[in-house]
N, C-alpha and C positions, 0 to 999 in steps of 0.2 A: 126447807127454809132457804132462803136466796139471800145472799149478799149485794149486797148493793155498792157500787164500786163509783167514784167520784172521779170523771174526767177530769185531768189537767189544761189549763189554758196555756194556749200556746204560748212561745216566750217571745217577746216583744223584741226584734232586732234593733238595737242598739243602732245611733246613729254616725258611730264612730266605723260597725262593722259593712253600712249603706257608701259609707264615704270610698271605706277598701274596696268593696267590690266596683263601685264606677272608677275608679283610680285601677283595676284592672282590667276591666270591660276597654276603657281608653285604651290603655297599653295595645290591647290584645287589636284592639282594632286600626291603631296606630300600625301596628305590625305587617296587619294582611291589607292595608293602604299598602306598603311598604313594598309588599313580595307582588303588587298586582301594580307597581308603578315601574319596575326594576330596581328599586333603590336598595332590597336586601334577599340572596337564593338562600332558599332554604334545599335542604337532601336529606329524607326520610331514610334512614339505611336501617341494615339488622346490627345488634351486639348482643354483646353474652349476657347483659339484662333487658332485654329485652330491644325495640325499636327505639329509636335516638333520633333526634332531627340534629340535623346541622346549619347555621344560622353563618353565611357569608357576608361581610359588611362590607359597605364600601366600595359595591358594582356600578358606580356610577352610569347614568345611559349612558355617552357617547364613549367611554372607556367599552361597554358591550357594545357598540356600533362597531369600533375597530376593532376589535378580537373576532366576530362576528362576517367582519369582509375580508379576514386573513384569508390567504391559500393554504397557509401551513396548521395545523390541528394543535388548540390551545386546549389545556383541562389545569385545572387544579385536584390534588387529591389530599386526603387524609392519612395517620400516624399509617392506617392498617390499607392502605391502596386503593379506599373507594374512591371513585371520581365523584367529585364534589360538584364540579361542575365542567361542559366540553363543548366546544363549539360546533357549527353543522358542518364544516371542512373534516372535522376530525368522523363524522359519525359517518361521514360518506367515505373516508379511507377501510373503514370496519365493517362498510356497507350495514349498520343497524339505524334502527329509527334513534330519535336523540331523545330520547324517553327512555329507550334499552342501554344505553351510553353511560346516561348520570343514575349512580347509583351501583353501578357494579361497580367489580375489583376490574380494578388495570391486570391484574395477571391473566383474566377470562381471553385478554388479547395478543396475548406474548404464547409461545412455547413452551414447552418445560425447558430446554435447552437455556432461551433467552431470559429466563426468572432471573437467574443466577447474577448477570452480567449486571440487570438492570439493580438489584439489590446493592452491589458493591455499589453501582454508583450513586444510590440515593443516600450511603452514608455518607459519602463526601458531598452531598449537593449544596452547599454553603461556597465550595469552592468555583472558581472563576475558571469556563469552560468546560465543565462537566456533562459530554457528552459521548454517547453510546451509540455504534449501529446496530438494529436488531432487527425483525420481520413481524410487523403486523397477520396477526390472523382474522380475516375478514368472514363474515357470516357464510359465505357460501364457497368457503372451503378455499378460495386464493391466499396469498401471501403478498404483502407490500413491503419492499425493504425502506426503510426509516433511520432517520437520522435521530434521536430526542436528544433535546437542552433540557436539563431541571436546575431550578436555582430555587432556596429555601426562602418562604416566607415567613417575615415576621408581622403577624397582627398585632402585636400586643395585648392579644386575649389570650381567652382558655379555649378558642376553639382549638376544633381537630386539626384546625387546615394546615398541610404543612409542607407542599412544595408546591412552584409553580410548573408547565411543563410545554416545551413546543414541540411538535411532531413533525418533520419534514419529509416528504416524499422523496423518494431517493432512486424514484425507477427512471428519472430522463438522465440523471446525472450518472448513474451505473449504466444505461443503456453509451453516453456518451463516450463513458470512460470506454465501453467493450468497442466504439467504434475507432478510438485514437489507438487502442493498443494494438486491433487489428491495421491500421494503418501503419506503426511501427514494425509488425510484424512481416508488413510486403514493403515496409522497405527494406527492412535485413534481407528480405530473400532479392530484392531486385538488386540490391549492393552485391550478393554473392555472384549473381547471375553477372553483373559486369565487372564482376572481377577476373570469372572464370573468362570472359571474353577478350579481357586485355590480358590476359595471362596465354591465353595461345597466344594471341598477336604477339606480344612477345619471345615466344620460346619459336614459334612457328618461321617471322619473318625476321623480328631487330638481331634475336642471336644466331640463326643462320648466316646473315649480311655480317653481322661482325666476324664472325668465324672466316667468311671469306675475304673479308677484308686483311686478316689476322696469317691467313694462308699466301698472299699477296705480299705483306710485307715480310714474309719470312723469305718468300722468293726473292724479296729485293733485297735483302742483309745478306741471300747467296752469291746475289751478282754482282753486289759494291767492291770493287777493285781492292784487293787485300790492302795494298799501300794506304785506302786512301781512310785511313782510322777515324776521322770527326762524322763522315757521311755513315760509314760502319755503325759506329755508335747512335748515331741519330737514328738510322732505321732500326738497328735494334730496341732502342727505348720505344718507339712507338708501334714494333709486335708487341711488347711487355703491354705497353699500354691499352692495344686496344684489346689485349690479354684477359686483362683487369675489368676493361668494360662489360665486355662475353660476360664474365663470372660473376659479373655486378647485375646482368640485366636478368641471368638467369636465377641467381637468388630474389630477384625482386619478384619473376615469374611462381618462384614458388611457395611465396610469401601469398601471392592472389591466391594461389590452385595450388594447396597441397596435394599431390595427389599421394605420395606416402602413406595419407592417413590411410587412404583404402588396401594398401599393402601390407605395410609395416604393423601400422596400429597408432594408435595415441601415446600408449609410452613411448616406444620410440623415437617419435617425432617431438616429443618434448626434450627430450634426453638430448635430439638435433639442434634446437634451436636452442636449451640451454646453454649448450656447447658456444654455439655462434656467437649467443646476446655474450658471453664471456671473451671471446675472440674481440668483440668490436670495443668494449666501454672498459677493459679491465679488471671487471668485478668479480670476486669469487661465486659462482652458482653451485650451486648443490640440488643435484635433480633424483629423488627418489620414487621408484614406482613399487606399490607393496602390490599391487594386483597388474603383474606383468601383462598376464593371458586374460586379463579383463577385454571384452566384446563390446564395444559400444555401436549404436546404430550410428548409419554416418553424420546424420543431422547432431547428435548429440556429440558424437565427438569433435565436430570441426567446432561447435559453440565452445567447448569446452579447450579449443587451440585458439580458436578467435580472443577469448578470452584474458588465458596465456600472452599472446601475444600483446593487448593492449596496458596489461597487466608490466609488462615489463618494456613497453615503450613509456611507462609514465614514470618507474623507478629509474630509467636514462635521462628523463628529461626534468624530473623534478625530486627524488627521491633521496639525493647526495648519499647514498650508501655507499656499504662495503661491501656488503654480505646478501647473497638473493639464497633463498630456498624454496624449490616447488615439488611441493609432495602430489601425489595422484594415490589415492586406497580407493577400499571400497567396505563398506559399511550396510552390510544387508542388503536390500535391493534396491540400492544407492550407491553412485561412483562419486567421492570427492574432489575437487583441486582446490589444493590452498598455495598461491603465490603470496608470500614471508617476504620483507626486506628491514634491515635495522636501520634506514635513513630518519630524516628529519620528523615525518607523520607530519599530520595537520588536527586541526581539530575541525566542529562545527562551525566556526566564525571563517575560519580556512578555508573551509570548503565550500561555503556559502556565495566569498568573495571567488574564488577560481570557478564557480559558476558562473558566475555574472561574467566574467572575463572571458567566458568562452573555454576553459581548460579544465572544466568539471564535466560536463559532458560525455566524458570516456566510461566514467561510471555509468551513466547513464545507458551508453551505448553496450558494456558487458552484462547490466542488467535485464535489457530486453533480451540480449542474448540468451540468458538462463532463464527468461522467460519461453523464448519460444520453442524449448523443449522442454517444458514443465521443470524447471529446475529452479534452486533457491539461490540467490543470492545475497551475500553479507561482507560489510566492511569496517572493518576494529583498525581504529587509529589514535595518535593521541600524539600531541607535540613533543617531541624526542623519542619515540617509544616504536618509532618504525611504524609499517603501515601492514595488514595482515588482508587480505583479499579469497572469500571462500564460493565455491559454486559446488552445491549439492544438486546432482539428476541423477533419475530414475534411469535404470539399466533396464530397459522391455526391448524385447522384437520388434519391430514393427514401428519405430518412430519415426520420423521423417523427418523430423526439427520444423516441422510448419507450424503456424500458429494454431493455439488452440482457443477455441472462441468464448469459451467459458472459464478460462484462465483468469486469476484477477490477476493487475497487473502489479508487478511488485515493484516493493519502493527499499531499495539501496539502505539496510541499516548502518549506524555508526553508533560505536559505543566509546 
């Protein structure tokens, strides 16, 4: 026996649900008008439900015209680091097509090392000048070192978007920098080289001549007729004199060319001109070496006298103390100097203006110095608080003090 079953008639679409679907057929076409005129990017990504599109608004054309002619590499990204969108400056720095570009993580291009740095800054990225160096990783294995700016945007939606980002190349600018510090660096050696050359000329020729000069008037202060006491005295004060010359020209000779250092050593020699700078200005010095029998190689020790010395022409000339302290240790396979004064200090604003003036400088010049034997240099000052002066280098065989080419150049802190 069969059943007979009664088809149902279809159900008659309503004209209210005709109205919705063309009111989203519009929409939907209005749309991809939209993503095929430039006026809105979309970015297909992956999430933890599945794929998500991302809806950009707001790309104006000529706004993409000039992001598009930039040199430097424009992206925008998402909460979770996808690139939202990046220009072809930037996909040529990554060396990938710009199809492989928008839609992955910005981390695919960084290091592991570089994540970290770039994280910190993107909590702050609201704030003004928030930017980082780090090293692109490029498809075929190079490294580009980079500047990035990110500053946060505000859409006023619910999109994801949420910083903007500028990428700068930073290989002419580091190639520059290695050219000017190598240029600093022969100049410190061409300064040493015509020091060491007025420094014989002097000890060789001016204080030989005064010597004989010196031995001249002693003979005349022999022959001046006992009686006649005014001429007696007059040649004597000018053996005295040119006495004082001699020992003037030779301390200057060995202010150019210590040659000590190769002797004595560097404690020593500090210990010497401690002494002196206290003889000349009246100030109490206090010179301590906790690594007597410390070896420095010569280039690092004379930086590290060079140093010293500029160090305590600027406490004579600007530093109204009382009290000098210069310590010399050693700290692992690191030798210290820290020149200490309790005078006036400066600050930033200080320091800023005695550059302009031409009397900041000096920093400058003990800084390459502890550059051009791998050493650190640092400067803690503060308005009444005295002024503290530190150079950390490496204790090796084999240094020369010449420049090293791969060296970044350092910049003089103050705290």
């Amino acid at each position: 026996m069969k059943t007979s079953r009664t088809a149902r008639p279809p159900r008659q679409t309503t004209s209210q649900e005709v109205a919705e679907l063309q009111s989203s057929l519009a929409e939907a076409t209005a749309t991809l008008d939209a993503i095929r005129n430039g006026e809105v990017d979309t970015v297909a990504g992956p999430a933890s439900a599945g794929a998500r599109v991302y809806t950009l608004e707001g790309a104006a054309v000529p706004y993409r015209v000039l992001i598009e002619s930039m040199n430097e590499g424009a992206l925008t990204l998402a909460t979770d680091k996808l690139v939202l969108y990046a220009n072809r400056s930037f996909a040529r720095m990554v060396r990938r097509p710009l199809e492989q570009v928008i839609g992955a993580s910005f981390r695919e291009f960084l290091a592991v090392e570089d994540r970290g740095p770039l994280r910190a800054m993107l909590k702050h990225a609201g704030q003004a000048g928030s930017r980082v160096q780090l090293c692109l990783h490029a498809s075929d294995g190079s490294t580009l070192p980079v500047l990035i700016s990110v500053r946060s945007l505000a859409t006023g939606s619910r999109s994801a978007l949420s910083v903007a980002m500028v990428v700068t190349d930073m290989t002419e600018a580091h190639r520059t920098e290695a050219l000017l510090r190598e240029l600093a660096h022969r100049s410190v050696a061409a300064q040493e080289s015509e020091r060491r050359r007025v420094a014989v000329e002097l000890h060789g020729h001016i204080t030989q001549m005064l010597c004989a000069v010196m031995v001249r008037s002693q003979t005349l202060v022999d022959h001046v007729a006992p009686g006649d006491t005014i001429a007696k005295k007059e040649a004597g004060e000018l053996r005295d004199l040119v006495a004082k010359a001699a020992e003037e020209v030779e301390r200057i000779a060995r202010d150019l060319q210590p040659g000590a250092l190769h002797h004595v050593g560097l404690p020593a020699v500090l210990r010497s001109e401690g002494a002196a700078f206290a003889d000349r200005t009246g100030l109490a010095v206090e010179v301590t070496c906790r690594a007597s029998s410390i070896k420095l190689p010569a280039g690092t020790a004379l930086a590290c006298y060079r140093i010293a010395q500029e160090a305590l022409k600027n406490i004579a000339e600007h530093a109204r103390a009382r009290t000098v302290r210069i310590l010399l240790e050693r700290r692992g396979a690191s030798a210290i100097l820290t020149v200490r004064d309790d005078g006036v200090g400066f600050g930033p604003a200080q320091r800023r203006a005695g550059t302009q003036k031409g009397h900041g400088f000096g920093l400058l010049s003990m800084a390459e110095r502890a550059s051009c034997v791998g050493g650190q240099f640092s400067v803690v000052s503060g308005p009444g608080k005295g002024t503290t002066i530190q150079v950390r280098v490496p204790i090796r065989a084999g240094s020369t003090g010449l420049p090293s080419p791969r060296a970044r150049r350092p910049v003089p802190t103050l705290s």
